[in-house]
C-alpha positions in Angstrom: 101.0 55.5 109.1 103.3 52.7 109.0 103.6 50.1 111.8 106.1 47.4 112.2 105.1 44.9 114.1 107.1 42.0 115.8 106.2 39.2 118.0 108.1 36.6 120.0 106.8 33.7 122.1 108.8 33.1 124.8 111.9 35.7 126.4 114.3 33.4 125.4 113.4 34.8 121.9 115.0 37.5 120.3 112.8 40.1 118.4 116.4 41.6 116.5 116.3 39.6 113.9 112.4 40.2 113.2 113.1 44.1 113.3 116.3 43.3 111.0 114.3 41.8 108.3 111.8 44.9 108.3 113.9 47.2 108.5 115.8 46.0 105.5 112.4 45.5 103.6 111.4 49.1 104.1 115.2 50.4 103.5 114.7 48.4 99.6 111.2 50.1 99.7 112.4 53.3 100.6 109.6 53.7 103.2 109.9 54.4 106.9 108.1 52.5 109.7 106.7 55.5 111.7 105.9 53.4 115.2 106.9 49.7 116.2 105.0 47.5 118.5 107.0 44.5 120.1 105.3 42.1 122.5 106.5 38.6 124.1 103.6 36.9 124.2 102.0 33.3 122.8 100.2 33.5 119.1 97.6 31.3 120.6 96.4 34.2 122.8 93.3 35.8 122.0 94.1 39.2 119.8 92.1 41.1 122.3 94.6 40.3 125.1 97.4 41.4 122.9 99.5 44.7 121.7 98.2 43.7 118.1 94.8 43.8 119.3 95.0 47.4 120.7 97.2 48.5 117.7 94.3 47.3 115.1 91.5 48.8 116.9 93.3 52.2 116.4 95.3 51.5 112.5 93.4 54.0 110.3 92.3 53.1 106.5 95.3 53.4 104.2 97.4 52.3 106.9 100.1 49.6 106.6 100.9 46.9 108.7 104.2 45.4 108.2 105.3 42.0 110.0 108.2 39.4 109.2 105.3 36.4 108.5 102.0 35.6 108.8 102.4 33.4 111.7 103.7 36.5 113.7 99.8 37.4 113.9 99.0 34.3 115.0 99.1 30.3 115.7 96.1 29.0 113.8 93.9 29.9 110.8 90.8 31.2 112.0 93.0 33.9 114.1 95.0 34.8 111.0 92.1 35.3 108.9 90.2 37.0 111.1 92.6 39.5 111.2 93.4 39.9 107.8 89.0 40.2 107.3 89.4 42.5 109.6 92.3 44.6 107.9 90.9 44.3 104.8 87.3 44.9 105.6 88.7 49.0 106.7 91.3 49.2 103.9 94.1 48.0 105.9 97.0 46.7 104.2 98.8 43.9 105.7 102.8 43.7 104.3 104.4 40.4 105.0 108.5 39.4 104.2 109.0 35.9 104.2 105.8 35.0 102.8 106.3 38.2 100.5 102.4 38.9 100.3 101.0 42.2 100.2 97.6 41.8 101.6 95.2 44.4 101.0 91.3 44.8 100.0 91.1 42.6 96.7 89.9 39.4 96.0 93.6 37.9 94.9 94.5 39.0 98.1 92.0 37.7 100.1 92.7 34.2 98.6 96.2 34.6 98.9 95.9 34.8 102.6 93.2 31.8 102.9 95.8 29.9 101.0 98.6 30.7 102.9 97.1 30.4 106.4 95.1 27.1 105.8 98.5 25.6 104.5 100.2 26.6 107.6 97.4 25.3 109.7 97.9 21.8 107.3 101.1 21.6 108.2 101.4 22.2 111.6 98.8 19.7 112.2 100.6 16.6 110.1 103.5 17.6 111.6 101.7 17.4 115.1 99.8 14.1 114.2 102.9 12.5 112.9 104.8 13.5 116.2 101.7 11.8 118.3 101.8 8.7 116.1 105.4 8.0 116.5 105.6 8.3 120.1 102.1 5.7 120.2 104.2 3.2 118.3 107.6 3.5 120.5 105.1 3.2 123.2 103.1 0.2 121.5 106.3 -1.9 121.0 107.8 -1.3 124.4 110.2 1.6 124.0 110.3 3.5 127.5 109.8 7.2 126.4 112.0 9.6 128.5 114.2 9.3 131.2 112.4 7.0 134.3 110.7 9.1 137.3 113.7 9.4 140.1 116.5 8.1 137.8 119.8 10.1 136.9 121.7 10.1 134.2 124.3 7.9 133.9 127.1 11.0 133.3 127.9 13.9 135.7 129.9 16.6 135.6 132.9 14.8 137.0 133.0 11.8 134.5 135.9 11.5 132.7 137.5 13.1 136.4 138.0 9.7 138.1 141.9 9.1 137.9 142.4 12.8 138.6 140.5 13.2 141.5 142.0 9.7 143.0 145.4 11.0 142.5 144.3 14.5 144.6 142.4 11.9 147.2 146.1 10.1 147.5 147.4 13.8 148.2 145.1 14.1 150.8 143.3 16.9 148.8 140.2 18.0 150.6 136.6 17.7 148.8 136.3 21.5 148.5 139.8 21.8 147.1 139.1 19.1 144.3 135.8 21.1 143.6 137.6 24.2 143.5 139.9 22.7 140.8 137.7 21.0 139.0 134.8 23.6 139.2 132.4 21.7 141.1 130.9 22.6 144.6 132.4 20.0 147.3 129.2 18.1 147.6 129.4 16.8 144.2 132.4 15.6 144.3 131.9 13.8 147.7 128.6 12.3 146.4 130.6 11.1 143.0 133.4 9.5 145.3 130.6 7.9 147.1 129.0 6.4 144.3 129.9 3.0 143.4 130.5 3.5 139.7 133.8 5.5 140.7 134.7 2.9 142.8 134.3 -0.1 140.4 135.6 2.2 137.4 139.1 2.2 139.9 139.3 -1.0 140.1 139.3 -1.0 136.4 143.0 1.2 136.5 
């Protein structure tokens, strides 16, 4: 059997292009996946508590596993390789695209996926300790990360709007018709009147 496997992290995420790229794989390969499995759910989450988890449990030897990267199995190193051990331990094989690895029982491919797996783990952790340093130096010299607690931004959806709205105010245009032109519900276009930036950006015509 051959299972296509594709995971996304968040809903927001789509899993077409993921199926896209296996699909085109298997097409150069001229091999068919025979069942997909498709789950929105974190990497960091224990295997156990995922589709992938239920899926190995039941992937018989000679089987093929076929996923867009490595990372789709997981977040860290120790998750990745423990699946791969696991794979290659029944006679498994693990196809990936991007990475363009074909993981399977030997020893090349055994070091192939430590390899790959502790360089990703590497990297994601320079990248986070970079990220960490960076934000302790801004912070270390003064810099006031993110907007303050209870502030607003300085622009809203009307800025830009002043001299028009005045002109409708002059018509004697009501607040809910100016937001009906404009797009805006009445309120915010009472509250930007109200402000005193509109004002003093008036006095400015």
């Amino acid at each position: 059997m051959i299972y296509g496997y594709i995971r996304v992290s968040t809903d927001k995420q789509t899993v077409e292009n993921q199926r896209y790229e296996i699909n085109n794989f298997c097409e150069r390969q001229g091999i068919l996946v025979n069942k997909w499995i498709e789950e929105t759910i974190s990497g960091a989450k224990n295997v156990d508590d995922r589709k992938l988890g239920k899926l190995l449990k039941k992937m018989k030897k000679g089987d093929i596993l076929i996923c867009s990267e490595l990372s789709r199995l997981g977040r860290n190193l120790l998750m990745i390789m423990g699946i791969l051990n696991e794979c290659m331990n029944r006679d498994i094989q693990v196809w990936t695209i991007k990475d363009n690895y074909r993981l399977g029982s030997d020893i090349s491919s055994k070091v192939l996926a430590f390899a790959f797996g502790l360089s990703a783990e590497i990297e994601r952790n320079l990248i986070s300790q970079r990220t960490k340093e960076a934000l302790a130096r801004k912070k270390a010299e003064g810099v006031i990360l993110g907007r303050p607690k209870g502030s607003k931004s300085a622009k809203t959806k009307l800025t830009g709007q002043e001299k028009k709205i005045q002109e409708l105010l002059d018509k004697k245009v009501s607040y809910s018709a100016i937001g009906r032109i404009l797009g805006v519900h009445r309120l915010t276009v009472s509250s930007f009147v109200k402000d005193g930036k509109f004002s003093s950006f008036l006095k400015t015509l």
